[in-house]
VEXFIVEX-527195 format. One record per residue: z negated, x negated, y negated of N, C-alpha, C, O in turn. Coordinates in nm, 2 decimals. Layout:
// VEXFIVEX-527195
+--------+--------+--------+--------+--------+--------+--------+--------+--------+--------+--------+--------+
:   n.pz :   n.px :   n.py :  ca.pz :  ca.px :  ca.py :   c.pz :   c.px :   c.py :   o.pz :   o.px :   o.py :
+--------+--------+--------+--------+--------+--------+--------+--------+--------+--------+--------+--------+
:      Z :      X :      Y :      Z :      X :      Y :      Z :      X :      Y :      Z :      X :      Y :
...
+--------+--------+--------+--------+--------+--------+--------+--------+--------+--------+--------+--------+
END
This chain:
// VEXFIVEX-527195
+--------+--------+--------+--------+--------+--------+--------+--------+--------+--------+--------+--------+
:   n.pz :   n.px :   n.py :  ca.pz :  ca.px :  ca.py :   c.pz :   c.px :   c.py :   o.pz :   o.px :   o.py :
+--------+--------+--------+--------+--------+--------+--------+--------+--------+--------+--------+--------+
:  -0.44 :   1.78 :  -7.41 :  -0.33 :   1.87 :  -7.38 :  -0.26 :   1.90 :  -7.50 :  -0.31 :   1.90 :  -7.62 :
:  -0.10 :   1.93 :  -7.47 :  -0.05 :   1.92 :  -7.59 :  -0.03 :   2.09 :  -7.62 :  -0.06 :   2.15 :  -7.52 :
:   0.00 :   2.16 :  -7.73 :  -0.01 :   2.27 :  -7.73 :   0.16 :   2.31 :  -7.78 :   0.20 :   2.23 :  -7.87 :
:   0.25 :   2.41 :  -7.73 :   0.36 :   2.43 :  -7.75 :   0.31 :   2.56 :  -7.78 :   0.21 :   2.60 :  -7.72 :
:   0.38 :   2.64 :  -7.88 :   0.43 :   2.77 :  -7.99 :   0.55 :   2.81 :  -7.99 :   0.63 :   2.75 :  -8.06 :
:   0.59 :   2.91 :  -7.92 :   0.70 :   3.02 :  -7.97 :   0.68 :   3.10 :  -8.02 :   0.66 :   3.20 :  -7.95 :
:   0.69 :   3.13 :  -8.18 :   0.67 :   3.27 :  -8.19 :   0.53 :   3.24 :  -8.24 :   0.48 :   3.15 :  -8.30 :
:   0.45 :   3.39 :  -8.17 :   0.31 :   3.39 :  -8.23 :   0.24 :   3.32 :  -8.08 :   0.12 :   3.29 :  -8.09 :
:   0.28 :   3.30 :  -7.98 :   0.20 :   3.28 :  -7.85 :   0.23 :   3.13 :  -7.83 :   0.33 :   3.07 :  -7.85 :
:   0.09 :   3.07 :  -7.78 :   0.06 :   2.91 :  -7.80 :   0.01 :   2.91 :  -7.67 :  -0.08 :   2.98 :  -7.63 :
:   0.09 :   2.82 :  -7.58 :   0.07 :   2.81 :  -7.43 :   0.01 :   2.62 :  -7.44 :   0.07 :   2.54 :  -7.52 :
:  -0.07 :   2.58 :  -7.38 :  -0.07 :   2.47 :  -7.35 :  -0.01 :   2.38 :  -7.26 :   0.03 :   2.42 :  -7.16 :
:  -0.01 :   2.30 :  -7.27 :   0.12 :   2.22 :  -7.21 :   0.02 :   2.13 :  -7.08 :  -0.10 :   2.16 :  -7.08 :
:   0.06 :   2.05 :  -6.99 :  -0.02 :   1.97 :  -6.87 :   0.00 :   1.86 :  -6.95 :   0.11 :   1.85 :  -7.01 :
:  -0.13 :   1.74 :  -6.98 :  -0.12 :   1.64 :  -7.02 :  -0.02 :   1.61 :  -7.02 :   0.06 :   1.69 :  -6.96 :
:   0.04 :   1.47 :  -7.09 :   0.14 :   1.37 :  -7.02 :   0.07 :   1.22 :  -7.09 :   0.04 :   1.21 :  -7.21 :
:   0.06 :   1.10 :  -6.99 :   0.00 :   1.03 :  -6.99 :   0.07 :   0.92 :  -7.09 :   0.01 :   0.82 :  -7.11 :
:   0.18 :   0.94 :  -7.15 :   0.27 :   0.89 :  -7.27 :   0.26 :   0.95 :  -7.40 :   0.27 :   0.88 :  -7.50 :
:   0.23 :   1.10 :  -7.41 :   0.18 :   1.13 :  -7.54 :   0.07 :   1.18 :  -7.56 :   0.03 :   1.20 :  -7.68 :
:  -0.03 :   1.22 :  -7.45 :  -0.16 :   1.26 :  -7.47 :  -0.29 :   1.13 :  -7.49 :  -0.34 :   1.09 :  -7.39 :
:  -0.32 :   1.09 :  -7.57 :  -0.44 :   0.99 :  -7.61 :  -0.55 :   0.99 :  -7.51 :  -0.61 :   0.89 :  -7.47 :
:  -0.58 :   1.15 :  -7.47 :  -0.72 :   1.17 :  -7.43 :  -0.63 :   1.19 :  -7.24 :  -0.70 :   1.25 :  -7.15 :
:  -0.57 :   1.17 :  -7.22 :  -0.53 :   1.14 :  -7.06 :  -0.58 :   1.13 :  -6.99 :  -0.60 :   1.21 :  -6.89 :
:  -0.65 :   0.97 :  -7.04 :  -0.70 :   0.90 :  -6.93 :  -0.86 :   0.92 :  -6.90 :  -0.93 :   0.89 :  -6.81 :
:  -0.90 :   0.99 :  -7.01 :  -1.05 :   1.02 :  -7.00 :  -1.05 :   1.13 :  -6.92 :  -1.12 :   1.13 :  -6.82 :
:  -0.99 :   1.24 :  -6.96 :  -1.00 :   1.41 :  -6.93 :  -0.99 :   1.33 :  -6.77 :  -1.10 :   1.31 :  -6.72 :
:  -0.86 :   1.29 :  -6.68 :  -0.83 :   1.28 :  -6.60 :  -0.95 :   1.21 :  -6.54 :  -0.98 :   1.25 :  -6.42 :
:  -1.04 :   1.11 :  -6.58 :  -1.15 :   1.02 :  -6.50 :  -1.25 :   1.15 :  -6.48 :  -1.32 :   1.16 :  -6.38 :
:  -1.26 :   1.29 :  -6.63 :  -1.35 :   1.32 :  -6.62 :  -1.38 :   1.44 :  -6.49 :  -1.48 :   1.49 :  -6.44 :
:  -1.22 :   1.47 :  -6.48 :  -1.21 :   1.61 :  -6.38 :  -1.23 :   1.52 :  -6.22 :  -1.30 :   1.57 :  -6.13 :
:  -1.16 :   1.39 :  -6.19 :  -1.19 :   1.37 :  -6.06 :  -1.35 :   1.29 :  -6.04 :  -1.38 :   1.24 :  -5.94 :
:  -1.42 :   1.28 :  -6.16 :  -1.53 :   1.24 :  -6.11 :  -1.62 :   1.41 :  -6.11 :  -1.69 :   1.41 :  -6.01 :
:  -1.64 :   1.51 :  -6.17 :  -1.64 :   1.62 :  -6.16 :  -1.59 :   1.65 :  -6.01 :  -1.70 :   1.69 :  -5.97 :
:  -1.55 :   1.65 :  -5.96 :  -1.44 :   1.74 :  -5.81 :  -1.55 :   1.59 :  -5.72 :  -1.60 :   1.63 :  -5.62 :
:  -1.58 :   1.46 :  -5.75 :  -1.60 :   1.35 :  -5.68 :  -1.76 :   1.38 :  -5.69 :  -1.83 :   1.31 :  -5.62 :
:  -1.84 :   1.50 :  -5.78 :  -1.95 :   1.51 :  -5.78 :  -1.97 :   1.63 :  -5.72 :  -2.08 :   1.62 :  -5.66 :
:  -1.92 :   1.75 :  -5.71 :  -1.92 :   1.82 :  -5.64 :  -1.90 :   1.80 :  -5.46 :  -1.99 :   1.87 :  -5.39 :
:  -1.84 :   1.74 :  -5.39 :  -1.82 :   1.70 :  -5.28 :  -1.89 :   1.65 :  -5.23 :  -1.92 :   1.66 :  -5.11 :
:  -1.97 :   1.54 :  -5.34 :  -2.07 :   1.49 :  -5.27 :  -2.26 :   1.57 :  -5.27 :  -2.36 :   1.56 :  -5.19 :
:  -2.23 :   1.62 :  -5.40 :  -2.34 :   1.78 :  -5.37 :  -2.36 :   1.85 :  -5.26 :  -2.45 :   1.92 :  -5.24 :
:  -2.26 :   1.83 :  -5.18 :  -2.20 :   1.95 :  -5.07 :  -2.21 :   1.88 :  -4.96 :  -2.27 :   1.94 :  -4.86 :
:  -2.17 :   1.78 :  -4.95 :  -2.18 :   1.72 :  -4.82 :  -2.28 :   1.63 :  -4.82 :  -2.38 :   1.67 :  -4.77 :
:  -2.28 :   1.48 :  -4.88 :  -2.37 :   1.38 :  -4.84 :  -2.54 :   1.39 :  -4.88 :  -2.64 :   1.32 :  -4.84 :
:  -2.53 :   1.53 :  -4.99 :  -2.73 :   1.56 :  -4.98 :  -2.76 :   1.65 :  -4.88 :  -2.87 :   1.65 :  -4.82 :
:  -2.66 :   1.74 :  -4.84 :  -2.73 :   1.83 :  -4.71 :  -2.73 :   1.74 :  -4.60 :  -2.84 :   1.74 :  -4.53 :
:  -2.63 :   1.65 :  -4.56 :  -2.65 :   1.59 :  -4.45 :  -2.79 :   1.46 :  -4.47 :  -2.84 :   1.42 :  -4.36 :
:  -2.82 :   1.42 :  -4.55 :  -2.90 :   1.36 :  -4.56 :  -3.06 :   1.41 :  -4.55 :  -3.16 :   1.35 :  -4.51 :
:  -3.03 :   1.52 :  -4.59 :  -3.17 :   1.64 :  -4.61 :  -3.18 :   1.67 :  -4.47 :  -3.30 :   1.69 :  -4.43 :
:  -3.08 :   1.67 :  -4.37 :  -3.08 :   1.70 :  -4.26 :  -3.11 :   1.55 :  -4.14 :  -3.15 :   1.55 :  -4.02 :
:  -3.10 :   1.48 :  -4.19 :  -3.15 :   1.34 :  -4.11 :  -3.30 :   1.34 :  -4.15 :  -3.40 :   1.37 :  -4.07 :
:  -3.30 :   1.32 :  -4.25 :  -3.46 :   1.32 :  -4.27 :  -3.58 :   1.46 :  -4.23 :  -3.71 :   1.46 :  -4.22 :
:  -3.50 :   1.58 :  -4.21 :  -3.60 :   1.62 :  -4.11 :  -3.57 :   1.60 :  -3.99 :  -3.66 :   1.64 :  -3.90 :
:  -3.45 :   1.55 :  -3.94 :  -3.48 :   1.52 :  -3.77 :  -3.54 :   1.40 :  -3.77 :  -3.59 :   1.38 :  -3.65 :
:  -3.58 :   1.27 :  -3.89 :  -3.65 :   1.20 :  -3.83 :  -3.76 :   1.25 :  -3.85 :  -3.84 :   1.25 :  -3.75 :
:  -3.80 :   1.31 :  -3.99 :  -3.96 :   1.34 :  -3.98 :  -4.04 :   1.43 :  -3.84 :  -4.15 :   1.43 :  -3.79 :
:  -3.92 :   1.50 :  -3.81 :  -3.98 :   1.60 :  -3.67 :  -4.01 :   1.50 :  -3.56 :  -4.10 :   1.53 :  -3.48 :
:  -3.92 :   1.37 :  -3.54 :  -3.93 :   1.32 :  -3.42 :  -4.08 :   1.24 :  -3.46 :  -4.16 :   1.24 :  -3.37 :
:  -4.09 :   1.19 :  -3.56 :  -4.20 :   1.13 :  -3.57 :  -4.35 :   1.25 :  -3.58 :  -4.46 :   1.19 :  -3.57 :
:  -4.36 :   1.35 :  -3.59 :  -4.44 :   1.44 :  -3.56 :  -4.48 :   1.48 :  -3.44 :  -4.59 :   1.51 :  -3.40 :
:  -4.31 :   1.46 :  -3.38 :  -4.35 :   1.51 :  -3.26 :  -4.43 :   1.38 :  -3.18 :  -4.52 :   1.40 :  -3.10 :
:  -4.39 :   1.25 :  -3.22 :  -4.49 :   1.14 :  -3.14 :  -4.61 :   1.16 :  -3.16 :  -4.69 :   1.18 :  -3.07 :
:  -4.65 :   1.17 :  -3.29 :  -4.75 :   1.18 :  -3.31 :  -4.84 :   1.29 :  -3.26 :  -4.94 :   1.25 :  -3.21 :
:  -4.82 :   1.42 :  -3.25 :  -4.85 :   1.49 :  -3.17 :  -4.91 :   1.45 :  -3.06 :  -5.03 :   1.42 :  -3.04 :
:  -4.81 :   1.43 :  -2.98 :  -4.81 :   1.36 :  -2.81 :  -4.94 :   1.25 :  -2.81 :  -5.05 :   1.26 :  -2.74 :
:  -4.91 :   1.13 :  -2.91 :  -4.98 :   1.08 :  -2.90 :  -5.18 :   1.09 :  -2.95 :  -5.27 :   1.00 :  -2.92 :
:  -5.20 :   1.19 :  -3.01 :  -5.30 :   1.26 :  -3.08 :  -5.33 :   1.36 :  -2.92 :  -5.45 :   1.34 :  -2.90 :
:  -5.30 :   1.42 :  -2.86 :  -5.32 :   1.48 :  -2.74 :  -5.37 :   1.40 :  -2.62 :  -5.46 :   1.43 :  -2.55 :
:  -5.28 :   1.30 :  -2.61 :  -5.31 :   1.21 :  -2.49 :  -5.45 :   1.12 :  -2.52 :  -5.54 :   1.09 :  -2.44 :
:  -5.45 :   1.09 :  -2.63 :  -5.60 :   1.02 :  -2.68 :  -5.70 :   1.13 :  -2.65 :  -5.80 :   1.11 :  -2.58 :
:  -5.64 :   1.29 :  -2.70 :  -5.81 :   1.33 :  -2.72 :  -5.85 :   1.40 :  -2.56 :  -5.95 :   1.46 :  -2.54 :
:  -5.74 :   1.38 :  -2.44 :  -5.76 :   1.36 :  -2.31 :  -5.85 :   1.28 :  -2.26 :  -5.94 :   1.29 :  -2.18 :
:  -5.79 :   1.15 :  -2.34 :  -5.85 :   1.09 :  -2.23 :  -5.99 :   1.05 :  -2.31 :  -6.08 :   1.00 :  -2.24 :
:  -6.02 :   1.07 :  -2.44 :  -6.17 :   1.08 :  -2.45 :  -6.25 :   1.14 :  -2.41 :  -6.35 :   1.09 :  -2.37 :
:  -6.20 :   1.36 :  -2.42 :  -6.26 :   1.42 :  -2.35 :  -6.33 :   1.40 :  -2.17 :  -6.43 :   1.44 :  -2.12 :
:  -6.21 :   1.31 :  -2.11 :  -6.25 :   1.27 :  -1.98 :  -6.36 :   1.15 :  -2.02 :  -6.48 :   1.19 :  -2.02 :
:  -6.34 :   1.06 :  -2.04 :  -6.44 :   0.96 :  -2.08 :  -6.61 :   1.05 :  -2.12 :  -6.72 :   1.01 :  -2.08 :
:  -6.59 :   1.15 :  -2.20 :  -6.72 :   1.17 :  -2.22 :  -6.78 :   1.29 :  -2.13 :  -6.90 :   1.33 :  -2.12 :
:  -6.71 :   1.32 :  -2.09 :  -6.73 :   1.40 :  -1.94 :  -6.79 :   1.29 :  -1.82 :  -6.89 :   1.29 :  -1.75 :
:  -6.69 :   1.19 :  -1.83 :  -6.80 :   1.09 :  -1.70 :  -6.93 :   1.04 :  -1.76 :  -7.03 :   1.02 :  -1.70 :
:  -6.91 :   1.01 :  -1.86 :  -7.05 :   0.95 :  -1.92 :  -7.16 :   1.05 :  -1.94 :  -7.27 :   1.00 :  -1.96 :
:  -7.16 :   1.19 :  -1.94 :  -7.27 :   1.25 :  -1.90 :  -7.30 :   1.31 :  -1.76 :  -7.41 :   1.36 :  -1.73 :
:  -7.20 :   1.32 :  -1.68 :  -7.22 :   1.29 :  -1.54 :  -7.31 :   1.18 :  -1.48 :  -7.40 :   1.18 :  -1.39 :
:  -7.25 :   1.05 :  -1.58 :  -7.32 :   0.93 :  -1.48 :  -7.46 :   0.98 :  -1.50 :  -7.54 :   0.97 :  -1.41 :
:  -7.51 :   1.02 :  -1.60 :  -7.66 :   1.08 :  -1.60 :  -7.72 :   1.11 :  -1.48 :  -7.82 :   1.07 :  -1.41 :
:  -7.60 :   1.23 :  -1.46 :  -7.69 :   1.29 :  -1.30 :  -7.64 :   1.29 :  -1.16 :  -7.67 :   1.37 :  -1.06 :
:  -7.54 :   1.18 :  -1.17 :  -7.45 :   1.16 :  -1.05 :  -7.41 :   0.98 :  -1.03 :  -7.42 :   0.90 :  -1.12 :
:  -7.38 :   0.95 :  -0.89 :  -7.31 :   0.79 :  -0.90 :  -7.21 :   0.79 :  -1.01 :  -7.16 :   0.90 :  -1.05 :
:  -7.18 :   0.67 :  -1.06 :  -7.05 :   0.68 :  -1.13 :  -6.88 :   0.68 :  -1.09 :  -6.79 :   0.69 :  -1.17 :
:  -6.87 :   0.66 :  -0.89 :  -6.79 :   0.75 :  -0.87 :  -6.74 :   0.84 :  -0.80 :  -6.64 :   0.85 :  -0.75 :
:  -6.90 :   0.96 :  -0.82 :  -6.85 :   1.10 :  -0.83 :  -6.87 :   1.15 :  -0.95 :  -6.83 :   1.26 :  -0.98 :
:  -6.93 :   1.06 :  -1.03 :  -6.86 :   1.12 :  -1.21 :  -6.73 :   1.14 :  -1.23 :  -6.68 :   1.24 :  -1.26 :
:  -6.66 :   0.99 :  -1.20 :  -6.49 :   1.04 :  -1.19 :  -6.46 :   1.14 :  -1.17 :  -6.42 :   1.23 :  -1.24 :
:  -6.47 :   1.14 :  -1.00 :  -6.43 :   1.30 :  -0.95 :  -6.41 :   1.35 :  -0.97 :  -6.30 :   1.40 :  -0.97 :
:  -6.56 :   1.41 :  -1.05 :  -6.59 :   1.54 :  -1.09 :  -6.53 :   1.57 :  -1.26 :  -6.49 :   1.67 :  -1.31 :
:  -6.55 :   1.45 :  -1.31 :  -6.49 :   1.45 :  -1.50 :  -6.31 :   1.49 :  -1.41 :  -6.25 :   1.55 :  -1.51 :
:  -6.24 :   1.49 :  -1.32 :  -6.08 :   1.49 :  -1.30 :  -6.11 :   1.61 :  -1.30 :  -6.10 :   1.66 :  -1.41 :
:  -6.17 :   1.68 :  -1.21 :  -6.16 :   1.80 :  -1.12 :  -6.23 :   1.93 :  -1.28 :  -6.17 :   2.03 :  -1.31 :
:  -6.32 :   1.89 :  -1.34 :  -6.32 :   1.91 :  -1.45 :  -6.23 :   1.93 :  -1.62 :  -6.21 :   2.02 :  -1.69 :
:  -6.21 :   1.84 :  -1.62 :  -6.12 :   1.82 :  -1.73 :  -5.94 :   1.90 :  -1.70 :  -5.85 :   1.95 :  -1.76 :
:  -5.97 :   1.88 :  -1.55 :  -5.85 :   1.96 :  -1.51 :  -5.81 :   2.09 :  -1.44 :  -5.72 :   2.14 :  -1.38 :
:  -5.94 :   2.15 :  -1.48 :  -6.00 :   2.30 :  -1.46 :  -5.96 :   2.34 :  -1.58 :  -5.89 :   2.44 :  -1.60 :
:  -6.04 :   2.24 :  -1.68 :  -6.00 :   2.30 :  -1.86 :  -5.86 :   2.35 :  -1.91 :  -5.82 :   2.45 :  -1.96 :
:  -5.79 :   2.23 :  -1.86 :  -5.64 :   2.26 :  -1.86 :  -5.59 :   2.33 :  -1.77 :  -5.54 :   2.43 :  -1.81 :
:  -5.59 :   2.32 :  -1.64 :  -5.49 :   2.44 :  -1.57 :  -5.56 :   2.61 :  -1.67 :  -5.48 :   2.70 :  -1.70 :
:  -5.69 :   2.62 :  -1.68 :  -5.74 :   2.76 :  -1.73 :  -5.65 :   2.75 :  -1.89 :  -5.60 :   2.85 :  -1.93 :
:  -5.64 :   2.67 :  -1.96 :  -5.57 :   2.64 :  -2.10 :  -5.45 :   2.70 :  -2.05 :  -5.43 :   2.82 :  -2.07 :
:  -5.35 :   2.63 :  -1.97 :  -5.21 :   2.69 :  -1.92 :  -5.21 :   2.85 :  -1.86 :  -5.14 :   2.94 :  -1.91 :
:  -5.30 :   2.85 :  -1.78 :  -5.28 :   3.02 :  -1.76 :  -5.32 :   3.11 :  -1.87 :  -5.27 :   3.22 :  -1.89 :
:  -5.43 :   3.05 :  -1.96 :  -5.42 :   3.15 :  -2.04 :  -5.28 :   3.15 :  -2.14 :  -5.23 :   3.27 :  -2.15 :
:  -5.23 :   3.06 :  -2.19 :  -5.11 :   3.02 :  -2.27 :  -4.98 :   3.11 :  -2.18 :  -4.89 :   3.16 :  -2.24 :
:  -5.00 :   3.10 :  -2.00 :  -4.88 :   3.16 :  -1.95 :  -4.91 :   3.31 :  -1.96 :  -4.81 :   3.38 :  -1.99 :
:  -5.04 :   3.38 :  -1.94 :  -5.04 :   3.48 :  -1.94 :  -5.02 :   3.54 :  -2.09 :  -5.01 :   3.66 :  -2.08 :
:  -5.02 :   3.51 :  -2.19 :  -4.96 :   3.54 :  -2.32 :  -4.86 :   3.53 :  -2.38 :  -4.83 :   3.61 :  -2.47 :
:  -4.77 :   3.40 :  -2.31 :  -4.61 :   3.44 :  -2.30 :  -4.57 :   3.56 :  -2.21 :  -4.46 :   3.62 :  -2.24 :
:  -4.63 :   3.60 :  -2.12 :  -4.56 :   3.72 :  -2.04 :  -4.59 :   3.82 :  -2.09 :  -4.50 :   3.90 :  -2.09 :
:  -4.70 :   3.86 :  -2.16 :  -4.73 :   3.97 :  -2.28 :  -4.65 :   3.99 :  -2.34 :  -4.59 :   4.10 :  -2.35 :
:  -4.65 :   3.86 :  -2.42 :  -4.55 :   3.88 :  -2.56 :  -4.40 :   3.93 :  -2.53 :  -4.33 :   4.02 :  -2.59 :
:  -4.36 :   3.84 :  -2.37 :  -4.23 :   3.90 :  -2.35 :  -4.16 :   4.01 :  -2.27 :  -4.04 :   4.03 :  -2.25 :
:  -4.29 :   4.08 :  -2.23 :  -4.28 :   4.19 :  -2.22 :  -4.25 :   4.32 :  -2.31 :  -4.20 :   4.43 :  -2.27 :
:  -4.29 :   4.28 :  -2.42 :  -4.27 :   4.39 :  -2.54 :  -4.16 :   4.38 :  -2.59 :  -4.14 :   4.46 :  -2.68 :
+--------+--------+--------+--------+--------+--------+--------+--------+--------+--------+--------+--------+
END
């Protein structure tokens, strides 16, 4: 920047790309500055923001999938100590009619604690 003086007060002047030397640098340095800022702002939050919608979807598989296994093992070892003292199929049966006592009693207790809660 060039500096002009009237008097005792010294105002600075706006580059000019014909007599200022340092132009072309100052100028690369402010739009990469303004080109680093924008991208602070937009392309890491949105990025920050993909990667926890993938990590959640992948949690949530996993979840699902860690539930549905430990179903169907709990049933599995439910019939296998039935078959002890029953044919093996009214072990079935009884491991469904069972395993699905556990859970519907799991859901009511779970629904009757949402109506608590939102009662208050």
């Amino acid at each position: 920047m060039t500096a002009q003086c009237t008097g005792l007060v010294c105002s600075l002047m706006p580059g000019n790309p014909l007599t200022d030397p340092n132009w072309a640098s100052d100028t690369t340095n402010k739009v990469v500055t303004v080109v680093s800022a924008v991208r602070e702002q937009t392309t890491t939050k949105a990025v920050m923001a993909a990667r926890a919608i993938v990590f959640g979807i992948i949690a949530a598989f996993l979840g699902v999938f860690i539930l549905v296994i430990t179903i169907v093992l709990l049933m599995r070892g439910v019939q296998l100590l039935l078959d002890l003292v029953v044919t093996h199929a009214q072990a079935v049966y009884l491991s469904y009619f069972i395993v699905g006592g556990i859970l519907c009693l799991g859901g009511l207790l779970l629904f009757k604690k949402r109506s608590a809660s939102a009662a208050h």
